[in-house]
N, CA and C atoms as a LAMMPS dump frame, in Angstrom:
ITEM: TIMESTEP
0
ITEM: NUMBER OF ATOMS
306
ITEM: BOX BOUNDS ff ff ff
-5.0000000000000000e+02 5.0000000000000000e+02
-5.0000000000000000e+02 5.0000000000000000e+02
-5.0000000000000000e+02 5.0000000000000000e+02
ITEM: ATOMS id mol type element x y z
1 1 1 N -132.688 308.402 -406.591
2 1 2 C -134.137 308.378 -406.635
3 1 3 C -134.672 308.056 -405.246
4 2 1 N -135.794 308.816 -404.382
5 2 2 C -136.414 308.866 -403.273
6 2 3 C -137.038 307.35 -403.786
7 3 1 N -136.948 306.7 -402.286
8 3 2 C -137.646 305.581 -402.269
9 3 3 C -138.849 305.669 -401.573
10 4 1 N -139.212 306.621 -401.041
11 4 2 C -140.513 307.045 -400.521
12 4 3 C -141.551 306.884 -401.108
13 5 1 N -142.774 307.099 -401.12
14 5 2 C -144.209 307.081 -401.528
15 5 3 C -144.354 308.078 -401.54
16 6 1 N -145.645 309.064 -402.652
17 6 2 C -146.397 310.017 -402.486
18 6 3 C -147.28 310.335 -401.086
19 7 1 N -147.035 311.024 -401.378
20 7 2 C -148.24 311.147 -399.693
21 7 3 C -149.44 311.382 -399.982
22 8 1 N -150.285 311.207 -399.666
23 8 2 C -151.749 310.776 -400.6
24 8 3 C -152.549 312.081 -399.372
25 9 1 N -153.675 312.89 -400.471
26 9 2 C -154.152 314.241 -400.528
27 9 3 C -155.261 313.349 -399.266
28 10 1 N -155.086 314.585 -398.274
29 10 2 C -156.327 314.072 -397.418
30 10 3 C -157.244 315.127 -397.564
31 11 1 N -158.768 314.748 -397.553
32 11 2 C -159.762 315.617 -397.619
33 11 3 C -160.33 315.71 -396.574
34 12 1 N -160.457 316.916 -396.021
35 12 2 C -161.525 317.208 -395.138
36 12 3 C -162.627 316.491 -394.9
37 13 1 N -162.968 316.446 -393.557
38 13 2 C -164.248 315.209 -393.677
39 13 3 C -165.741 316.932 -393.209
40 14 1 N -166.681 316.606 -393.044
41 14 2 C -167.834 317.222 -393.394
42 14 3 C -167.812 317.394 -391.61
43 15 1 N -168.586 318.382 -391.415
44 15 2 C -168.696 318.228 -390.018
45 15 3 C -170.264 318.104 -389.646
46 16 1 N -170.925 317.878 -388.561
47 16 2 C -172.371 317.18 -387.871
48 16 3 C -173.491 317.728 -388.248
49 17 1 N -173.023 319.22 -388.343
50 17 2 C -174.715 319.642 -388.768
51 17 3 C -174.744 320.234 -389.403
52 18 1 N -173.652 320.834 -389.976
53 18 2 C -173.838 321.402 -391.162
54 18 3 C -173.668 320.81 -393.178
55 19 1 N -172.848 319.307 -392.74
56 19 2 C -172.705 318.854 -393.401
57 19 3 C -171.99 319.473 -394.511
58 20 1 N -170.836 320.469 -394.29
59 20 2 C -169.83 321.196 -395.009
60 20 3 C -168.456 321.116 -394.514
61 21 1 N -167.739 320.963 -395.528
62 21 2 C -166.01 320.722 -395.393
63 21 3 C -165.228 321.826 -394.422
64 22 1 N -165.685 322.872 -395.752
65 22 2 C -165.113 324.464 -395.045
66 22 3 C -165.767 324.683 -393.515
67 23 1 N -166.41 324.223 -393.13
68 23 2 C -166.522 324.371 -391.829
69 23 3 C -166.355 323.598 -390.646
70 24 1 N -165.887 322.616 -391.191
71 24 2 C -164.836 321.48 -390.043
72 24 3 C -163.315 322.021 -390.641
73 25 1 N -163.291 322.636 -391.565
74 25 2 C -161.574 323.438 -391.95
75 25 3 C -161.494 324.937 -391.113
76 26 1 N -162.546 325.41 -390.611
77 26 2 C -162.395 326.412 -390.02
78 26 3 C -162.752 325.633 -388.563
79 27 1 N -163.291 324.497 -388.173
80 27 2 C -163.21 324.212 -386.578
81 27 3 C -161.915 324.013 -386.454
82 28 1 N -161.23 323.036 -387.684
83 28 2 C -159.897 322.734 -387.202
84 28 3 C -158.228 323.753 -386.832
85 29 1 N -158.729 325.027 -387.431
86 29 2 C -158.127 325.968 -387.088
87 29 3 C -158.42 326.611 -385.637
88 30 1 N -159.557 326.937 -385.312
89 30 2 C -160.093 327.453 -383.932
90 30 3 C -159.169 326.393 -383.079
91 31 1 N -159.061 325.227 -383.346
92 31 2 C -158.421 324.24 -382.053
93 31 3 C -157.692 324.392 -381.486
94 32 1 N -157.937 324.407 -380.414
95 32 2 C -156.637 324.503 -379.139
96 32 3 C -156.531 323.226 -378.372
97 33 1 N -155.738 322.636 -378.022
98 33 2 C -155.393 321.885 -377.214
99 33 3 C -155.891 320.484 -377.383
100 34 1 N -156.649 319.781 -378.341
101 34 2 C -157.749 319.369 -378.832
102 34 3 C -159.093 319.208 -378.621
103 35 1 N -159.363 320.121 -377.936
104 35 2 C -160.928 320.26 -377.727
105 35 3 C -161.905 320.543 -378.709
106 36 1 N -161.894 319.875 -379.543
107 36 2 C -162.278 319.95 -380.446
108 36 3 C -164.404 320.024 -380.472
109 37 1 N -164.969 319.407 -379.325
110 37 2 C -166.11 319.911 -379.191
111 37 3 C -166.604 321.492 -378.623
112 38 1 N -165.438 321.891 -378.238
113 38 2 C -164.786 323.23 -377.359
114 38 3 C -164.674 324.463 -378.734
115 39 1 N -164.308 324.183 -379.475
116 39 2 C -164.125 324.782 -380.999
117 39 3 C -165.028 324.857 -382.012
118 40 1 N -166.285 323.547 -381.651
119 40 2 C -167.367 323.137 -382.584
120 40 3 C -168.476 324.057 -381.87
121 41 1 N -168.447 324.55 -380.618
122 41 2 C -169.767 325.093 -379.937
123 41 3 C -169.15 326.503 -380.276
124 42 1 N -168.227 327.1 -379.881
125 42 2 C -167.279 328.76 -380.768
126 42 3 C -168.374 328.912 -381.919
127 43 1 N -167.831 328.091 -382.931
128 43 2 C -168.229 328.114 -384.298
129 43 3 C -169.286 327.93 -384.267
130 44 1 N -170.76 327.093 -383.678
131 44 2 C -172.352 327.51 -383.881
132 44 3 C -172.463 328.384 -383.614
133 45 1 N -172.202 328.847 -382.267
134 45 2 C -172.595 330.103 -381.556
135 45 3 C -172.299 331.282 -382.44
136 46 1 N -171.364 331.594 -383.036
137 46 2 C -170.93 332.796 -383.852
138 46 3 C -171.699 332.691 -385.364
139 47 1 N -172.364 330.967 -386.081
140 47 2 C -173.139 331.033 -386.919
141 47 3 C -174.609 331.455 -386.643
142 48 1 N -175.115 330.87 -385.253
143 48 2 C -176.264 331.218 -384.452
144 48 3 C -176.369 332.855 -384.526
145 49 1 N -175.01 333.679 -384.29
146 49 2 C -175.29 335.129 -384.052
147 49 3 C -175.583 335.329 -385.539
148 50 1 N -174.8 335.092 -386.817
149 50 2 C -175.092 335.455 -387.876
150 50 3 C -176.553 335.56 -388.449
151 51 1 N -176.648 334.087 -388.347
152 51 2 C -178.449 334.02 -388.338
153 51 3 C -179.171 334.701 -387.983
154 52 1 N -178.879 335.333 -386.624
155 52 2 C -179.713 336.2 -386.009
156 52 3 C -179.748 337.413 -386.276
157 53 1 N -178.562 337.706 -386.416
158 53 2 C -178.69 339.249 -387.293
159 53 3 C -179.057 339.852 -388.636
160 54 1 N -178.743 338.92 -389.39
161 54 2 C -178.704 338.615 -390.892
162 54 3 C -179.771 338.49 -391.546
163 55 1 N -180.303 337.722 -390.597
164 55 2 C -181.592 336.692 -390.932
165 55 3 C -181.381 335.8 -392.671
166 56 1 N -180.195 335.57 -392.837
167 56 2 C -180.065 334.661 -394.001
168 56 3 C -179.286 333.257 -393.277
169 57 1 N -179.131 332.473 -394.627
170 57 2 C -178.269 331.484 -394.233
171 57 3 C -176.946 331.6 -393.913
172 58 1 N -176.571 331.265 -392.156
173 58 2 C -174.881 331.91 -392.041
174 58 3 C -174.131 331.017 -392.698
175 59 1 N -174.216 329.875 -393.807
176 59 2 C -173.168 329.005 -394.291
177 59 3 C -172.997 329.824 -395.515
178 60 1 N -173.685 330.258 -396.127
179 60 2 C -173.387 331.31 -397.233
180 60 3 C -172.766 332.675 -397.421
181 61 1 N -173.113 333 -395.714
182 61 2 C -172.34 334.558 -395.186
183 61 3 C -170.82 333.822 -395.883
184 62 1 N -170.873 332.833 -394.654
185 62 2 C -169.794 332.233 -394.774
186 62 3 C -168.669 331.664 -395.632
187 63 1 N -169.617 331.113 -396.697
188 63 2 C -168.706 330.878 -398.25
189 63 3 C -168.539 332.099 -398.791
190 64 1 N -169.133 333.29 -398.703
191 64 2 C -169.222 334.753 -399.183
192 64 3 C -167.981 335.132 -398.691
193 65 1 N -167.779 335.093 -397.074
194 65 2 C -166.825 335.613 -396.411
195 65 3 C -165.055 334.988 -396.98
196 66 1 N -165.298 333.861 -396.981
197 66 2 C -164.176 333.374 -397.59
198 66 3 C -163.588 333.491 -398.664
199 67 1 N -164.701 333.239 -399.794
200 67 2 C -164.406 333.461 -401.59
201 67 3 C -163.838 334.784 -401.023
202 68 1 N -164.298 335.847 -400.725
203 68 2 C -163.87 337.083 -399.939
204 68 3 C -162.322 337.697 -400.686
205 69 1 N -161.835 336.751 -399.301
206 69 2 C -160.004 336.789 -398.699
207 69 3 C -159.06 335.845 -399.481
208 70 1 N -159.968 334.627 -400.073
209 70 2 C -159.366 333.945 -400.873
210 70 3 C -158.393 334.56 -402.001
211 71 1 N -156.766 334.661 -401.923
212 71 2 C -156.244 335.024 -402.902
213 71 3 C -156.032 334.272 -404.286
214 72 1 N -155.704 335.06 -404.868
215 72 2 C -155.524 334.075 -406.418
216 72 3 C -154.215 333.889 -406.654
217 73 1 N -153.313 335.047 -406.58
218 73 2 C -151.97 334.26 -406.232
219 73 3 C -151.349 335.025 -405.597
220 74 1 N -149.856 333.903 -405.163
221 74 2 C -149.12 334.181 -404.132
222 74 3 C -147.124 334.613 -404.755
223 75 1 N -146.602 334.977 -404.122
224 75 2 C -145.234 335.543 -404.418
225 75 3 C -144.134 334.13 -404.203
226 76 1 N -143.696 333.343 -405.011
227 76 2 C -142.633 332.866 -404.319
228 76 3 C -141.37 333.551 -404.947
229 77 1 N -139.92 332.815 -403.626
230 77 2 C -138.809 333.67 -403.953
231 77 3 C -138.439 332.544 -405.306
232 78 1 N -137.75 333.112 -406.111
233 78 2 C -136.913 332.548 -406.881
234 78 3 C -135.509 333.44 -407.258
235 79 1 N -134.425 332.689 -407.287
236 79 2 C -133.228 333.333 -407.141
237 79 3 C -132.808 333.391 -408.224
238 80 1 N -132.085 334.166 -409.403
239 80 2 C -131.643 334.83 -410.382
240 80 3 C -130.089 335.736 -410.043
241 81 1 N -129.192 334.437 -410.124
242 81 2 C -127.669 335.372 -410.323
243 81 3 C -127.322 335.337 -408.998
244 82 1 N -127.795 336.526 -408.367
245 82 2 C -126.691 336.445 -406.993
246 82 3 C -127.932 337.251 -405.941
247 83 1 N -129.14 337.515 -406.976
248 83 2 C -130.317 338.316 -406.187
249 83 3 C -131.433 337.428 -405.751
250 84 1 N -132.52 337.841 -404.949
251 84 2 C -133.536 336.67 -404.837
252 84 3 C -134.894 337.42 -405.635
253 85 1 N -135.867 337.605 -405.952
254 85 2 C -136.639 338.095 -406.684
255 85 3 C -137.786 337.3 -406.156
256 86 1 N -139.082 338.063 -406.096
257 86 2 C -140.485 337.891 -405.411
258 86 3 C -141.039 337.5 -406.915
259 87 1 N -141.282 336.076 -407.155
260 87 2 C -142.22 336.029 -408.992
261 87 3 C -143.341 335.716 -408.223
262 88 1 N -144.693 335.952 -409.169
263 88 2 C -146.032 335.717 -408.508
264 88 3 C -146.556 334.346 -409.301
265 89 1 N -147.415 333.643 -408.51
266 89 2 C -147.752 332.087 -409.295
267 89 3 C -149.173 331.982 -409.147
268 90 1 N -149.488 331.262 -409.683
269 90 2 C -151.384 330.87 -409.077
270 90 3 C -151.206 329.829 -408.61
271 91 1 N -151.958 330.447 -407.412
272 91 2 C -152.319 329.249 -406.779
273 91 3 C -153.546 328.027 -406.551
274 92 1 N -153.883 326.884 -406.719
275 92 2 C -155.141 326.368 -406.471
276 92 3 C -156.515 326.446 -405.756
277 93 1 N -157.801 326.665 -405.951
278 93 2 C -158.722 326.362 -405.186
279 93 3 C -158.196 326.288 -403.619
280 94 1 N -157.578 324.807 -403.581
281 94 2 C -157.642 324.23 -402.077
282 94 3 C -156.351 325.031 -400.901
283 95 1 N -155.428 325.853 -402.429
284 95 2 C -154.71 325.794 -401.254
285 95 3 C -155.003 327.348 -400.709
286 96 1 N -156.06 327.76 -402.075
287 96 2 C -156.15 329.398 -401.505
288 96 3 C -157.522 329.444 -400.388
289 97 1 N -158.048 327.8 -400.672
290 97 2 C -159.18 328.518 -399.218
291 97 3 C -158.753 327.877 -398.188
292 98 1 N -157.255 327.117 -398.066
293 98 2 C -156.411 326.968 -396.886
294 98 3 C -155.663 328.233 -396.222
295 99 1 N -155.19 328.793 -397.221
296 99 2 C -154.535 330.61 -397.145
297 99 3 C -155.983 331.167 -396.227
298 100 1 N -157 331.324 -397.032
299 100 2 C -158.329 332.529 -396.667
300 100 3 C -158.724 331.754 -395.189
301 101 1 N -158.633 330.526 -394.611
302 101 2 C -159.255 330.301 -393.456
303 101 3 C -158.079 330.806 -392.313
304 102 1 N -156.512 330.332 -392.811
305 102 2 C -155.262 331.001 -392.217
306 102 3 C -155.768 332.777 -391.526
């Protein structure tokens, strides 16, 4: 028996002005090197263009864009005999709008 602990689910924290998860989950992908205010001005600027073109709210383009790509499920291998075989599973909410920001 592992004598370890669970590792306890961390949640996304909200980011400054938009006050949305999914979009400090998509700064934290843009990051390079940790510049992380470097990644936060990327991401207005490209919501700023949305706005501007759109003329709607770009946080909704945005949840639009994602629900989008978001898959519902994914292939894992599972092995049977001496072959490996692709079975398909569902996957959760969190981990498919971790997949759709990927």
């Amino acid at each position: 028996m592992s004598r370890r602990g669970t590792a306890e689910e961390k949640t996304a924290k909200s980011d400054p002005i938009y006050r949305n998860r999914l979009v400090n989950m998509l700064v934290n992908r843009i990051l390079k090197h940790g510049k992380k205010s470097l990644a936060y001005q990327i991401l207005y600027r490209a919501m700023k263009k949305i706005q501007q073109k759109t003329e709607t709210n770009p946080l909704s383009v945005l949840h639009q864009a994602i629900r989008g790509v978001t898959p519902d499920i994914a292939v894992k291998a599972r092995r049977v005999g001496g072959s490996t075989h692709q079975v398909p599973i569902e996957i959760g909410s969190t981990q498919g709008k971790a997949l759709a920001i990927r």
